[in-house]
VEXGULUM-112718 format. One line per field, with one value per residue: residue number from 0; x, y, z of N, C-alpha, C in turn. Coordinates in pm, 1 decimal, always signed. Atoms other than C-alpha are relative to their C-alpha. Last residue first. Layout:
num: c(NUM:...)
nx: c(X:...)
ny: c(Y:...)
nz: c(Z:...)
cax: c(X:...)
cay: c(Y:...)
caz: c(Z:...)
cx: c(X:...)
cy: c(Y:...)
cz: c(Z:...)
***
This chain:
num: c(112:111:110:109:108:107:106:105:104:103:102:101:100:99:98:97:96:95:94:93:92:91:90:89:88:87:86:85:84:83:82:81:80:79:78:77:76:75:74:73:72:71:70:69:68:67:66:65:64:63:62:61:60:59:58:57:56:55:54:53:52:51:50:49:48:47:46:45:44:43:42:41:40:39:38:37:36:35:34:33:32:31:30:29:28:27:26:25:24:23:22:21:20:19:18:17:16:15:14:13:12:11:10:9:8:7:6:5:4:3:2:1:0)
nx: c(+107.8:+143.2:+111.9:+18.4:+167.1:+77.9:+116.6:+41.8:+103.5:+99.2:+110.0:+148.3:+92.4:+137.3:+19.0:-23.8:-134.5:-84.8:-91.8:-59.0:-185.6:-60.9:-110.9:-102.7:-84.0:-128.4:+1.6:-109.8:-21.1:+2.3:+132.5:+60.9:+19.5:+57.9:-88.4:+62.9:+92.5:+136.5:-28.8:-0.6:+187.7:+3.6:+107.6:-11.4:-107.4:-79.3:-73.0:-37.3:+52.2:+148.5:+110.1:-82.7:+82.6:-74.4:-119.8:-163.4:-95.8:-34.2:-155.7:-96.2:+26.5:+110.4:+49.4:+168.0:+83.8:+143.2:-38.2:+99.6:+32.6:-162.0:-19.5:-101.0:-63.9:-85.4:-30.3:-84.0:-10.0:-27.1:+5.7:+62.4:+9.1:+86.3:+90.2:-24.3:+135.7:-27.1:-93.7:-147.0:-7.6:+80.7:-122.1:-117.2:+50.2:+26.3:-109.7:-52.2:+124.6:+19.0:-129.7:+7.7:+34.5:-37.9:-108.6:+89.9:+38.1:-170.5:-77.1:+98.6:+9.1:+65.7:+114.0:-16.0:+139.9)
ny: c(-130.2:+34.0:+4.8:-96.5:+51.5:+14.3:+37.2:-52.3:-12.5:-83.5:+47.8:-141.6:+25.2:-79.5:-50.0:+44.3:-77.1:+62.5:-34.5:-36.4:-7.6:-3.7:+51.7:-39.8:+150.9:+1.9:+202.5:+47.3:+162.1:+78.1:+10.1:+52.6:-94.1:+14.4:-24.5:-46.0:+7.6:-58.8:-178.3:-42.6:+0.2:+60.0:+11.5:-98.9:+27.7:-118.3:+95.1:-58.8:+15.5:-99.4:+2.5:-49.9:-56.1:-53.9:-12.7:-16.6:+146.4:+88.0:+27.8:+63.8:+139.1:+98.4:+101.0:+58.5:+107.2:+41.3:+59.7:+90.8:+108.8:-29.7:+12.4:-74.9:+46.6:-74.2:-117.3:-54.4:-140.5:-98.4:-150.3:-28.9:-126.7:-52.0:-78.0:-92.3:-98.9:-65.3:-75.3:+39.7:+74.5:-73.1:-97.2:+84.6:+103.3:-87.5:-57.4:+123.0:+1.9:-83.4:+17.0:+106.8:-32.0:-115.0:+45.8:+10.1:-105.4:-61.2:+91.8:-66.5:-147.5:-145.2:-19.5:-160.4:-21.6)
nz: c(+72.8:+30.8:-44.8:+66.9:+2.3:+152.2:-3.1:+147.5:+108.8:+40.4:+27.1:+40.2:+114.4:-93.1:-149.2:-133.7:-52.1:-61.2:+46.9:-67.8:+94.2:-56.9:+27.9:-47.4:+12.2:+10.7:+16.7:+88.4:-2.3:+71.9:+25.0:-133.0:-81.4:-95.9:-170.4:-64.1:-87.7:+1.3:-13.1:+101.9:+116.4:+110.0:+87.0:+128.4:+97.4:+75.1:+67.1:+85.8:+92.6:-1.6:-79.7:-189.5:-50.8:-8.0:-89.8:+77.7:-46.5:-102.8:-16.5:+90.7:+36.0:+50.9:-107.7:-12.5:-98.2:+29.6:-101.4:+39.0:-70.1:-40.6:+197.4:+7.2:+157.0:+48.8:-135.1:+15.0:+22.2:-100.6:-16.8:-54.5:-56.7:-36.8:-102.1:+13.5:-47.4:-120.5:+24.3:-61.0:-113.1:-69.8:-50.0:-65.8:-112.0:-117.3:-62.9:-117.8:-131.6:-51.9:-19.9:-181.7:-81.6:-53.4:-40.7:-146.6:-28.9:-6.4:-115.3:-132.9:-54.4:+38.0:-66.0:-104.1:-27.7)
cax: c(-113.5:+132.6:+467.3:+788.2:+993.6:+1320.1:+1513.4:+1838.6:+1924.4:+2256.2:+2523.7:+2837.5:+3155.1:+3385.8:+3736.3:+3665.0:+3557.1:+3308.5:+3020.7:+2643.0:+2366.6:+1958.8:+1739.2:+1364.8:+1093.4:+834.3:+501.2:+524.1:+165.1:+244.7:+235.7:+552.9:+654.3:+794.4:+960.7:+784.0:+1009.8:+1184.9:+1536.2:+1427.1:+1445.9:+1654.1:+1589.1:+1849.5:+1757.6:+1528.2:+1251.1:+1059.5:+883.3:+971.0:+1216.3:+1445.1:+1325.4:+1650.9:+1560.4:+1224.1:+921.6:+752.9:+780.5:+457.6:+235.0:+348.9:+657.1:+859.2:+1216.1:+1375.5:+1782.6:+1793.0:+2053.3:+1995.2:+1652.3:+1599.5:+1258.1:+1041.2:+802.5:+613.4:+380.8:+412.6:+319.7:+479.4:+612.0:+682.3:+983.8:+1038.4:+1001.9:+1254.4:+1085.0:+894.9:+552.0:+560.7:+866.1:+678.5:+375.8:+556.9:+735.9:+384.4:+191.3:+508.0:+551.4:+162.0:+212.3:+433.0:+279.9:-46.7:+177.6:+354.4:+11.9:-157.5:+103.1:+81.2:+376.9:+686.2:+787.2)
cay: c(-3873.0:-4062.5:-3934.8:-4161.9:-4455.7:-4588.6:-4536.2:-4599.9:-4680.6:-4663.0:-4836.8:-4713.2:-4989.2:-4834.6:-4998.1:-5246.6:-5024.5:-5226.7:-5001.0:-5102.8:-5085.8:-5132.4:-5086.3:-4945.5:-4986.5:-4655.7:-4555.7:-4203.4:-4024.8:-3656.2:-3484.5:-3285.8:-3247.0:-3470.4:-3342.3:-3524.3:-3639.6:-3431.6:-3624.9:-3988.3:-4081.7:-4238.1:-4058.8:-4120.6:-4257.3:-4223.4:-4476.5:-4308.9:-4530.9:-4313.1:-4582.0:-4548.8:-4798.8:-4936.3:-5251.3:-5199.5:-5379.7:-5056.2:-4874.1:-4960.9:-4858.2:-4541.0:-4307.7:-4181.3:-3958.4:-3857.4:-3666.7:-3573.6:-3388.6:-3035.3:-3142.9:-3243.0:-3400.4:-3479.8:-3646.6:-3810.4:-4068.6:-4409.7:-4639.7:-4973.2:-5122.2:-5500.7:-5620.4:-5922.1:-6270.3:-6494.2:-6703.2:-7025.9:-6939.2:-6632.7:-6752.5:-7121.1:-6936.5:-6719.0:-6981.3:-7218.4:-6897.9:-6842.4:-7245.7:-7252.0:-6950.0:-7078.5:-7432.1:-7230.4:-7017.5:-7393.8:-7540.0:-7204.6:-7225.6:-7573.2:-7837.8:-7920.0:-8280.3)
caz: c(-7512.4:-7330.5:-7305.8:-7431.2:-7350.3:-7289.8:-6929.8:-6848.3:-6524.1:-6350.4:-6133.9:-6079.5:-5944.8:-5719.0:-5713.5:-5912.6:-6239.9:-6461.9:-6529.9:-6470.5:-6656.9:-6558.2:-6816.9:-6784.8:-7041.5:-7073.2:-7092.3:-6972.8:-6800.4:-6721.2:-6405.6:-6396.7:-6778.0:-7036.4:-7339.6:-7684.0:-7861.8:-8142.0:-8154.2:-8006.6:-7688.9:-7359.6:-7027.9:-6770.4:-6440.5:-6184.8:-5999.9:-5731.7:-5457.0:-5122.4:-5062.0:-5359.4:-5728.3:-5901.1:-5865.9:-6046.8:-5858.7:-5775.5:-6100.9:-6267.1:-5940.5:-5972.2:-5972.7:-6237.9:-6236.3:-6574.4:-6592.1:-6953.2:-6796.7:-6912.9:-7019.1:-6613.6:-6592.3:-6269.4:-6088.6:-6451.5:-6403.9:-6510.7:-6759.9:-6865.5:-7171.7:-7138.7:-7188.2:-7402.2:-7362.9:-7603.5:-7850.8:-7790.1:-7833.1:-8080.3:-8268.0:-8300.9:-8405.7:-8652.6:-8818.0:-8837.2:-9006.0:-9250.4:-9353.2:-9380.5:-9645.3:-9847.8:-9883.0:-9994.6:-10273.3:-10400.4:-10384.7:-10608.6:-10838.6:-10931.9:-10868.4:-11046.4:-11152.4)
cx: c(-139.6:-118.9:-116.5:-159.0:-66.9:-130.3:-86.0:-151.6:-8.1:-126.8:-110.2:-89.1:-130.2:-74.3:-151.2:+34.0:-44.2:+120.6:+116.4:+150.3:+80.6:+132.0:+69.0:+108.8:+125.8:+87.9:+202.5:-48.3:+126.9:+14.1:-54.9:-121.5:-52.6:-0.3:-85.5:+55.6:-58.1:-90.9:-207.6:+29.7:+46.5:-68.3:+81.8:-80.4:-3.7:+97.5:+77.6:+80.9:+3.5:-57.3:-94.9:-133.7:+66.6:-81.7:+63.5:+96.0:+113.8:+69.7:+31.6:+166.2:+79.4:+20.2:-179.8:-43.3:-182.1:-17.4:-178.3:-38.2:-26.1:+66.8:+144.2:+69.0:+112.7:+100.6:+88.8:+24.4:+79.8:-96.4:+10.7:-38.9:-97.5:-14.9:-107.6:-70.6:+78.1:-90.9:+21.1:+119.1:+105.2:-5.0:-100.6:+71.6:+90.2:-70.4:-55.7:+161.0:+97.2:-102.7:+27.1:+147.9:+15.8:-41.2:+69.6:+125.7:-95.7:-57.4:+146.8:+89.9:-44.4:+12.6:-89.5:-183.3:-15.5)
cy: c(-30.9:+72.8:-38.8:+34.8:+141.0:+70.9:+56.4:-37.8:+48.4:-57.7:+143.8:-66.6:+98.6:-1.4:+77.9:+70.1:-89.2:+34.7:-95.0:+3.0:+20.0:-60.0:+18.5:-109.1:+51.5:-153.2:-7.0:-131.5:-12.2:-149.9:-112.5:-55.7:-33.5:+110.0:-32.3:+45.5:+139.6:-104.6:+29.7:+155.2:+22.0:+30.8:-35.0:-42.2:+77.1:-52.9:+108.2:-71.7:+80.6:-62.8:+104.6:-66.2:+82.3:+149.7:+115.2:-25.0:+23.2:-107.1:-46.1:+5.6:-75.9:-111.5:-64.1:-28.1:-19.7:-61.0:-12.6:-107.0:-148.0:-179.0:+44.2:+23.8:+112.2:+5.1:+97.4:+61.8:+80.4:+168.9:+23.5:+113.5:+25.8:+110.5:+44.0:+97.8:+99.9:+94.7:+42.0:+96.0:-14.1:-102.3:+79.7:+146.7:-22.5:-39.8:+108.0:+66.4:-117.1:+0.3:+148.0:-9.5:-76.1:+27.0:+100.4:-46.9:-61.7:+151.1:+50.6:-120.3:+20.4:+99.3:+138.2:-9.7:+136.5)
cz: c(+43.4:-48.3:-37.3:+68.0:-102.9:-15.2:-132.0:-34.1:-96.0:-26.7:-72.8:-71.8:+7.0:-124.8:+45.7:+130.0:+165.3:+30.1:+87.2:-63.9:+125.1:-39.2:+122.9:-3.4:+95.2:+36.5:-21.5:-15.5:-85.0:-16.2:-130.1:-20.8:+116.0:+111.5:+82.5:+149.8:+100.2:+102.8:-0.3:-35.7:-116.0:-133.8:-155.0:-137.8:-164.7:-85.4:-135.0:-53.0:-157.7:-118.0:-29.5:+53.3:+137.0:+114.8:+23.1:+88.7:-86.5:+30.1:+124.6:+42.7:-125.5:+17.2:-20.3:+133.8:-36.3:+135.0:+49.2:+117.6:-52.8:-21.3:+1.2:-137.5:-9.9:-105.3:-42.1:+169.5:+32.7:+7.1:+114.8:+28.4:+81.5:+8.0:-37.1:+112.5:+14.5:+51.4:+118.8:+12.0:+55.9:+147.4:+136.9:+81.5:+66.4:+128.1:+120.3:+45.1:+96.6:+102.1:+68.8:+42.8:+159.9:+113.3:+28.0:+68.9:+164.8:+87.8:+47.6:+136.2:+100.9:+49.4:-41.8:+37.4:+67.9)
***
């Protein structure tokens, strides 16, 4: 027994609307890009501090509220400059040497237009 075209094509679909649902409710939560603004940018380096209200609850934040680490991009992004909004995703990495473990950031993103 086979079925019509169009039932076989709606049965598709509701099987794609009820996967993406499920992946949308139950899937893993993802970061969040946030914006900043630029304090400084080392193209040597690629060495990126932010500060702002988006990088306050990083771990890797100092006391004055700056949050640094190494910029992450694409060839031809956009170079960031003092001042500039970033949206960006930060990573925190660390290296497994016992006598003197090194902690970094890594930091994703790109300027805001």
């Amino acid at each position: 027994m086979s079925l019509p075209t169009p039932v076989v094509i709606a049965g598709g679909a509701v099987c794609l609307v009820a996967g993406y649902l499920i992946g949308a409710v139950a899937g893993p939560s993802t970061p969040h890009p946030t914006t900043a603004t630029v304090v400084s940018f080392e193209a040597r380096t690629s060495h990126l501090c932010l500060e702002g209200k988006a990088v306050k609850d990083e771990k890797a934040v100092d006391s004055d509220g700056v949050l640094c680490g190494v910029w992450s991009h694409t060839t031809g992004a956009t170079v960031p400059k003092k001042g500039d909004k970033f949206q960006f995703v930060a990573q925190d990495t660390a290296t497994s040497n016992k006598l003197q473990p090194r902690y970094s950031t890594v930091l994703y993103g790109t300027v805001v237009k």
